[in-house]
C-alpha positions in Angstrom: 119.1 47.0 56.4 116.4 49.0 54.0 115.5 47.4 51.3 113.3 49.8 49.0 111.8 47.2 46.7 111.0 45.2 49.6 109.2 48.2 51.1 106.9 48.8 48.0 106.3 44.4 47.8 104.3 44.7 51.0 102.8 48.5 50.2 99.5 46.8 49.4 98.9 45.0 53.0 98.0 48.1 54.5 94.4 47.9 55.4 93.9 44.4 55.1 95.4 43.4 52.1 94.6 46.5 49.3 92.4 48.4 52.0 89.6 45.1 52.5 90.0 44.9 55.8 90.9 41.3 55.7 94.2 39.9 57.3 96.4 42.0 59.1 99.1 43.7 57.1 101.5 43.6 60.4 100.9 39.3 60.0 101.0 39.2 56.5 104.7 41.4 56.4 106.0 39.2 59.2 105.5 36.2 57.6 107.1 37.9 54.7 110.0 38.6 56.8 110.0 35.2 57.7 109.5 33.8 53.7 112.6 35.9 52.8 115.0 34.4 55.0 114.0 30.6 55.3 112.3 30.7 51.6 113.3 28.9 48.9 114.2 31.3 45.6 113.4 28.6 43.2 111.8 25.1 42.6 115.3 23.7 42.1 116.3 24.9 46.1 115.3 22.5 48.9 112.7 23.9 51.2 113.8 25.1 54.6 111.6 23.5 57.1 112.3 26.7 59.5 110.2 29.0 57.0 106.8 26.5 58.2 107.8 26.4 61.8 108.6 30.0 62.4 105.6 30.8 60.2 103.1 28.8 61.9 104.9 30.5 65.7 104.9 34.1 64.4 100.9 33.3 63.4 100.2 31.7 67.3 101.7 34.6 68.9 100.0 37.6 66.2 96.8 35.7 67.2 97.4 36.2 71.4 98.4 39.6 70.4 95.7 40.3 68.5 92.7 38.7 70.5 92.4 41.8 72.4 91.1 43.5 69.7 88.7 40.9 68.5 91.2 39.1 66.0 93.9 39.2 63.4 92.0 41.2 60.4 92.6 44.4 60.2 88.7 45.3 60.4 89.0 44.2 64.2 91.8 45.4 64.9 91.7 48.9 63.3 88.0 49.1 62.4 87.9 51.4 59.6 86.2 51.2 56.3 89.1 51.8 54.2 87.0 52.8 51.1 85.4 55.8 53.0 87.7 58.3 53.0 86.0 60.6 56.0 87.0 57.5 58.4 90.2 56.9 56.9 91.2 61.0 57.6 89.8 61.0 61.0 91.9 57.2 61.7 95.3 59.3 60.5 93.8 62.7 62.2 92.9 61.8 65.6 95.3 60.7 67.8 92.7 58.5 69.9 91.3 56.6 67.3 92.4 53.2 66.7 95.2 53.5 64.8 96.7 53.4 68.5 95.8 49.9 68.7 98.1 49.5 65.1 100.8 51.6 66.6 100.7 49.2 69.2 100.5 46.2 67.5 103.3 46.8 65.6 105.9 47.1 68.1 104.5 44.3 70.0 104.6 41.7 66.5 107.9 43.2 65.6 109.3 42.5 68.8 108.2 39.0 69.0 109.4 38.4 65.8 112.9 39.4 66.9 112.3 37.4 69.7 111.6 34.7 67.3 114.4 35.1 64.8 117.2 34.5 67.8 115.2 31.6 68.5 115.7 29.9 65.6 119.0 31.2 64.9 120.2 29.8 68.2 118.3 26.5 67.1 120.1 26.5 64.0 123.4 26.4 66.0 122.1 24.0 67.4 122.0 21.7 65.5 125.2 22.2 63.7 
């Protein structure tokens, strides 16, 4: 599924939330993920109690992943300075800099996520 508007809600996580270098955009879009399937759309819905336990999962294991690299903002991770444009060119232009580490990163959190989705789908069957 590709979901454009979804796409552009999450364009802003990139470099730490708006380029600060704060939390990890790979965290912050798959607890999105996460908020759009076990989330409420309105105050009137009842709260699914997965969206708290898959978040709080998906946040232990982006923080194992992560600890490698010093933690779970993007300053450790990718260690750029998003607001000068020399580093950001050479992050994009050189393939050794550490937007390996992203690269990486991504596939690993996107794969536990999967990982963690059947989970709780299975659960879910579960319980029926």
């Amino acid at each position: 599924m590709r979901d454009e508007n979804a796409v552009r809600a999450v364009g802003a996580f990139a470099g730490g939330i708006a380029g600060s270098g704060n939390v990890c955009g790979i965290l912050l879009g798959g607890v999105a993920v996460i908020s759009s399937l076990y989330s409420r759309g309105s105050l009137d819905e009842k709260e699914n109690p997965r969206l708290w336990a898959a978040s709080r999962k998906f946040l232990e294991r982006f923080q194992e992943l992560a600890e490698p690299f010093g933690g779970i903002s993007c300053r450790d991770i990718a260690g750029v300075n998003w607001q000068d444009r020399e580093a950001v060119r050479e992050y994009y232009a050189d393939r050794e800099s550490t937007r390996k580490n992203c690269i990486q990163l991504v596939g690993e959190a996107a794969h536990a996520l999967g990982v963690l989705l059947e989970e709780a789908a299975a659960e879910g069957r579960d319980n029926r």
